[in-house]
SEPAPA-417173 format. One record per residue (C-alpha): residue in three letters; residue number from 0; z, x, y. Coordinates in nm, 3 decimals. Example, Ala and Ser with C-alpha at 12.3 -4.5 7.8 and 13.67 -1.06 7.14 Angstrom:
BEGIN
PT bapa segu      pz      px      py
PT  ALA    0   0.780   1.230  -0.450
PT  SER    1   0.714   1.367  -0.106
This chain:
BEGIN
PT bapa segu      pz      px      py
PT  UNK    0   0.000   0.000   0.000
PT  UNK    1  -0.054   0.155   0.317
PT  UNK    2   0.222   0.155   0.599
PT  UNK    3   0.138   0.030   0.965
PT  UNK    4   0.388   0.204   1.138
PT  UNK    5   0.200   0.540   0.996
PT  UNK    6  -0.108   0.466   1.104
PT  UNK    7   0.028   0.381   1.427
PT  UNK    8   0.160   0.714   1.466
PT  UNK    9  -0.203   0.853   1.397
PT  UNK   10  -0.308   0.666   1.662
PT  UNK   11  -0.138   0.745   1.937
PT  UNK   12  -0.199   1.128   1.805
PT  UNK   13  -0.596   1.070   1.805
PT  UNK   14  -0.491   0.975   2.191
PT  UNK   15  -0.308   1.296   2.243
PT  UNK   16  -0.503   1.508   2.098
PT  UNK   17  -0.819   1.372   2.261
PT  UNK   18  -0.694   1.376   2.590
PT  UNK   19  -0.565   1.785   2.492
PT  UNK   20  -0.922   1.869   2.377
PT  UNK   21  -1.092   1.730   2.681
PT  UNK   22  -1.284   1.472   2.503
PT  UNK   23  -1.095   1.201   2.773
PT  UNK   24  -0.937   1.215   3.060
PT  UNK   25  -0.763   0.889   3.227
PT  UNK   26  -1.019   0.671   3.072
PT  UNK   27  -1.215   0.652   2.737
PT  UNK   28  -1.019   0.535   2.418
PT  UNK   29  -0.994   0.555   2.051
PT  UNK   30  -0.902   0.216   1.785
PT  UNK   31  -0.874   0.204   1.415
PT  UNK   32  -0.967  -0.046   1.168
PT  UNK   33  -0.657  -0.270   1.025
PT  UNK   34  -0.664  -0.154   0.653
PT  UNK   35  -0.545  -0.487   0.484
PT  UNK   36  -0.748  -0.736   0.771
PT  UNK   37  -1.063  -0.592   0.841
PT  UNK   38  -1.124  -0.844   1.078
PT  UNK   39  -0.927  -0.707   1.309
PT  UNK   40  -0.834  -0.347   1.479
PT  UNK   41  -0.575  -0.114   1.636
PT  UNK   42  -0.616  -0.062   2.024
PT  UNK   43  -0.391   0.078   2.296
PT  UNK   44  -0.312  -0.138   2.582
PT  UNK   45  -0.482  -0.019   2.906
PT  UNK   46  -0.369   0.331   2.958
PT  UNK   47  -0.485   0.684   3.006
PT  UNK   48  -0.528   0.847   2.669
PT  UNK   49  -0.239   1.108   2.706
PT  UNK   50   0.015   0.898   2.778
PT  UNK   51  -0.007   0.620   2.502
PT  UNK   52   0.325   0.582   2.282
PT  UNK   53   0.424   0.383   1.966
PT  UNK   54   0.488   0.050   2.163
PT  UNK   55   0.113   0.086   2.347
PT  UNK   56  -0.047  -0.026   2.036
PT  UNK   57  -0.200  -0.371   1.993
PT  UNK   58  -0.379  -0.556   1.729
PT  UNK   59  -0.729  -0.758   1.829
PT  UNK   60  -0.973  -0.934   1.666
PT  UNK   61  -1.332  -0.856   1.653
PT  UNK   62  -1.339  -1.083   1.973
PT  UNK   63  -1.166  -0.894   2.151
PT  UNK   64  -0.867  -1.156   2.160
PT  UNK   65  -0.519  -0.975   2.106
PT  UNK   66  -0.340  -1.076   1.833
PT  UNK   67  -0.023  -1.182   1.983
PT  UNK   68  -0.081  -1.187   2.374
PT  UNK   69   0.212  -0.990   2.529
PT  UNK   70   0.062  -1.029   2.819
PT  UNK   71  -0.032  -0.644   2.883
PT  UNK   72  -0.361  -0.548   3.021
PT  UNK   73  -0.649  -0.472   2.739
PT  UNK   74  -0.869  -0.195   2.781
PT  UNK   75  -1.168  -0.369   2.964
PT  UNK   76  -1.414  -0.219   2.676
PT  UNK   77  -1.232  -0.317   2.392
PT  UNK   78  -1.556  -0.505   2.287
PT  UNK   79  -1.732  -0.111   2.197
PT  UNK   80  -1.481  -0.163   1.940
PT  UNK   81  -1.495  -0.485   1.805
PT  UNK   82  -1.885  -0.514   1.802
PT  UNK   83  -1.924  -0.184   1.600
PT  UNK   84  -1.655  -0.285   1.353
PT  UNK   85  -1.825  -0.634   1.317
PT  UNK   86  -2.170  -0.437   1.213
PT  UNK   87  -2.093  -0.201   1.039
PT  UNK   88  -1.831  -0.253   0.774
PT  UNK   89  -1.851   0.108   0.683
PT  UNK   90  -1.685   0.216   1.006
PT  UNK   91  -1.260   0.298   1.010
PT  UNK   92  -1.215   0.404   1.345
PT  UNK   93  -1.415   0.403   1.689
PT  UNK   94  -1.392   0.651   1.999
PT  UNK   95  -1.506   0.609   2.333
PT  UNK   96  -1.583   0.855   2.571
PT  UNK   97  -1.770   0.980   2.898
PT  UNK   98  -1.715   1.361   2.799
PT  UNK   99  -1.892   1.525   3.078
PT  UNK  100  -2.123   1.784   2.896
PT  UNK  101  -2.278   1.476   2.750
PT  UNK  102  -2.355   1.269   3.020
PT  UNK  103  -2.696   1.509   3.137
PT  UNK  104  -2.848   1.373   2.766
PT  UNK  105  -2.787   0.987   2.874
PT  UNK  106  -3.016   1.008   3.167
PT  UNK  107  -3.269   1.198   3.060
PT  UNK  108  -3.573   1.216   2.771
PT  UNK  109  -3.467   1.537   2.623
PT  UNK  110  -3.292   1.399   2.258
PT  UNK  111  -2.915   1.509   2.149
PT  UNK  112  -2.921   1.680   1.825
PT  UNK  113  -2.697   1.813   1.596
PT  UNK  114  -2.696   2.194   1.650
PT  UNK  115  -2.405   2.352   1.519
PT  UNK  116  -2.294   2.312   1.164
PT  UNK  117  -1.931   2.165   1.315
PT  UNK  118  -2.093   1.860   1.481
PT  UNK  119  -2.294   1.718   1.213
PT  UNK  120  -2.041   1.429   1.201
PT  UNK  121  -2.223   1.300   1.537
PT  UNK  122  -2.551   1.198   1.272
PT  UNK  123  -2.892   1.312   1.274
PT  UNK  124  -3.031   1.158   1.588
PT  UNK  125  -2.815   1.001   1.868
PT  UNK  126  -2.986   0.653   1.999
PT  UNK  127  -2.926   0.582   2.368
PT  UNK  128  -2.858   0.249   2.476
PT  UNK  129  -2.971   0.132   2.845
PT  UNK  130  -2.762  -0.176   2.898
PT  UNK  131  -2.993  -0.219   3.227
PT  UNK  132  -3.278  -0.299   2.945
PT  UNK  133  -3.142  -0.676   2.890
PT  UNK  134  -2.884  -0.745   3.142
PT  UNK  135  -2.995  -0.576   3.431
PT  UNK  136  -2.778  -0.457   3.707
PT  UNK  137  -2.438  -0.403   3.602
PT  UNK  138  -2.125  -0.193   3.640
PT  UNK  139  -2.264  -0.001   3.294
PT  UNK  140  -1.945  -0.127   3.113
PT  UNK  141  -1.918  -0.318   2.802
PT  UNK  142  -1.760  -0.621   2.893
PT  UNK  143  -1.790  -0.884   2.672
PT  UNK  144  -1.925  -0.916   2.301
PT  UNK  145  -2.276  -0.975   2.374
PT  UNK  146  -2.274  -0.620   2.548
PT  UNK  147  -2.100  -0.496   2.261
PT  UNK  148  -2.361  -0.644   2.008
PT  UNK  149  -2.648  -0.487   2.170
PT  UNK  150  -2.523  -0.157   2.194
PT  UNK  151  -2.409  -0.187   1.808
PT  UNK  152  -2.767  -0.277   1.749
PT  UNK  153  -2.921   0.010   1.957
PT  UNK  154  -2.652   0.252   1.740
PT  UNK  155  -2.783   0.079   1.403
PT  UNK  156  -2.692   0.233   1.108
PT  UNK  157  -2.630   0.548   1.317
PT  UNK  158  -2.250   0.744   1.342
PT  UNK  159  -2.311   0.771   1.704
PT  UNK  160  -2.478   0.618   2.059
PT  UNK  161  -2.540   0.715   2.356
PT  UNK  162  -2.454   0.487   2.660
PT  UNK  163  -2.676   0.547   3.005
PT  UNK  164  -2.497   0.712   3.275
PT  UNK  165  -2.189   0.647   3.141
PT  UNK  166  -2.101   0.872   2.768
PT  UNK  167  -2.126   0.807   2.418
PT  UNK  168  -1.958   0.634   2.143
PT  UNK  169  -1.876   0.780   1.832
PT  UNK  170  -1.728   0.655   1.481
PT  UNK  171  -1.604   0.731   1.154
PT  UNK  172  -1.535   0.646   0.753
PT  UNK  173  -1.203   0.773   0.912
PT  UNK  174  -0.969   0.851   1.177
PT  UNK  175  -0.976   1.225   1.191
PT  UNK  176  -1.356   1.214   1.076
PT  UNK  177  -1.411   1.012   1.415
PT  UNK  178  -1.175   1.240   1.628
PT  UNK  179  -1.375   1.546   1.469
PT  UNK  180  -1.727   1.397   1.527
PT  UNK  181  -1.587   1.317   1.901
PT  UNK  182  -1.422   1.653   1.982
PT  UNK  183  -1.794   1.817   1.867
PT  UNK  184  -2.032   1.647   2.033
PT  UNK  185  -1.981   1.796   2.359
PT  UNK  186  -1.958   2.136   2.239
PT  UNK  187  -2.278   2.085   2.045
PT  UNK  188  -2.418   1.948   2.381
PT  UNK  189  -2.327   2.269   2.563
PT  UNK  190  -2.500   2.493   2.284
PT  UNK  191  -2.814   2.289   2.304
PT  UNK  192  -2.817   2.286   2.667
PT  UNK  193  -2.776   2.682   2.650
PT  UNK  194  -3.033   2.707   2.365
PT  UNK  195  -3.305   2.462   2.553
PT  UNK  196  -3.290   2.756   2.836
PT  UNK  197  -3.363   3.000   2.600
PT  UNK  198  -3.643   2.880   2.350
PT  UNK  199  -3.716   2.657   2.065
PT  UNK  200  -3.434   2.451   1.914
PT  UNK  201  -3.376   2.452   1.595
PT  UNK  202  -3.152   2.157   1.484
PT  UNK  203  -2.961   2.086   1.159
PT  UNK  204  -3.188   1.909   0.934
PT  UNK  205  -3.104   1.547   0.769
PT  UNK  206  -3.059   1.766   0.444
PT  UNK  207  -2.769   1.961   0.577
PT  UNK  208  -2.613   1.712   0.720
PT  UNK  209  -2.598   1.488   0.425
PT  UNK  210  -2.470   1.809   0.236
PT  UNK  211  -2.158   1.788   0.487
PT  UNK  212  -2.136   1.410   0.481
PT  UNK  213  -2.008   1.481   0.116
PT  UNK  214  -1.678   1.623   0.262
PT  UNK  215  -1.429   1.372   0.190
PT  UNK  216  -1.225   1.211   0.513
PT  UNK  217  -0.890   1.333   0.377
PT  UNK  218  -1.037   1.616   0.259
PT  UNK  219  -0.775   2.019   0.273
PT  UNK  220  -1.052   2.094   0.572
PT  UNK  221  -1.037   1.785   0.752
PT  UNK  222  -0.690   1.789   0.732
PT  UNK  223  -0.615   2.169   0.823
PT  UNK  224  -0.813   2.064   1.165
PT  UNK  225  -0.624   1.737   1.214
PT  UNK  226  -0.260   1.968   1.228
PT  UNK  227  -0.448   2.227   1.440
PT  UNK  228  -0.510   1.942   1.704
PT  UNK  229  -0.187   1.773   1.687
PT  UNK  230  -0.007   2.122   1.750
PT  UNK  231  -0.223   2.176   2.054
PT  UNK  232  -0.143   1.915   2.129
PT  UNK  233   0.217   1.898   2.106
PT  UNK  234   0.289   1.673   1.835
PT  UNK  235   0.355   1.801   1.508
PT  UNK  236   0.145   1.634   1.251
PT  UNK  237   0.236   1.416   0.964
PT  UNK  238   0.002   1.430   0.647
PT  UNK  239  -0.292   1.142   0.673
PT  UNK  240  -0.299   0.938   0.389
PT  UNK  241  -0.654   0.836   0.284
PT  UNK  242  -0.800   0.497   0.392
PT  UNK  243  -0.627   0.173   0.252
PT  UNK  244  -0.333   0.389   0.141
């Protein structure tokens, strides 16, 4: 049986460590999938990544709709979440992020591939979503589950999106897979950006990345890099069960 209170605790130190690594900063956030209600998923309430405790943690449905309304402010983009859990039942956990060494890739032609053997959790190829394509001028965010559903169906059967102008959305089978795939996609960005100076790129082919796709989630390696994180950042980190345990 798995225990809530555990993967609570992850939670909030996906948050920290995020926030530590650079991947957010006061906005951008990270959710989990419920193990025994897959209908629904584990959010922080509306605050900066670094600072979310224990008690910041809320259940929603897929909606959007807290579980039990305590009244406290959602995160405005909670529907990123809910949409992508909705589509894809393969998906555990979610992140969120406008990591600047990203962003150039979201307003531009020039694709985001996987370059370095480390980020091959981001997928293949990267779609990017325009929201402007069917709803015109907005404020770019995802407010509401129709936004969410398009931008699930621009990401497809993909591990990752890009948003325009905004920063990308990532996921995983788990929650360190998804904090791993999150923490390097900008640092893959950076080395292509460096490399496209250079010369011809020469990404990671579909081959090698399926290769590392058979890495389990709670694999030693996966979890060796989710204690690194949680030292840096200042939490000292608790074994990860595997999903539905």
């Amino acid at each position: 049986m798995f225990q809530l209170p555990n993967l609570i605790r992850d939670l909030v130190t996906a948050n920290h460590i995020l926030a530590d690594q650079g991947v957010v900063d006061a906005y951008g956030h990270v959710s989990v999938r419920h193990p025994g209600e897959p209908g629904q998923y584990l959010l922080s309430r509306s605050r900066s990544p670094e600072l979310v405790e224990a008690g910041d943690i809320k259940l929603y449905h897929l909606d959007g709709t807290p579980v039990d309304d305590d009244g406290h402010q959602p995160y405005l983009e909670r529907f990123i979440h809910g949409a992508i859990y909705e589509a894809r039942p393969d998906v555990h956990a979610v992140i969120h992020s406008h990591a600047g060494a990203v962003l150039p890739f979201t307003v531009c032609d020039a694709p985001l591939v996987p370059v370095i053997h480390t980020a091959s959790d981001m997928g293949h190829r990267v779609p990017l979503w325009n929201i402007h394509e069917r709803f015109g001028d907005t404020n770019l965010l995802v407010t509401c589950m129709e936004h969410g559903r398009d931008m699930a169906c621009c990401m497809g059967e993909h591990r990752s999106v890009l948003m325009r102008g905004h920063g990308f959305t990532t996921t995983g089978r788990s929650l360190v897979e998804a904090v791993k795939a999150a923490i390097y996609m900008p640092e893959n960005a950076r080395v292509l950006m460096q490399a496209m100076q250079m010369g011809k790129v020469i990404p990671l082919t579909a081959g090698e990345i399926e290769v590392r796709r058979q890495v389990a989630p709670d694999s030693p390696q996966m979890q060796r890099a989710w204690e690194y994180w949680s030292r840096r950042a200042g939490i000292a980190a608790a074994p990860q069960a595997p999903e539905g345990q």
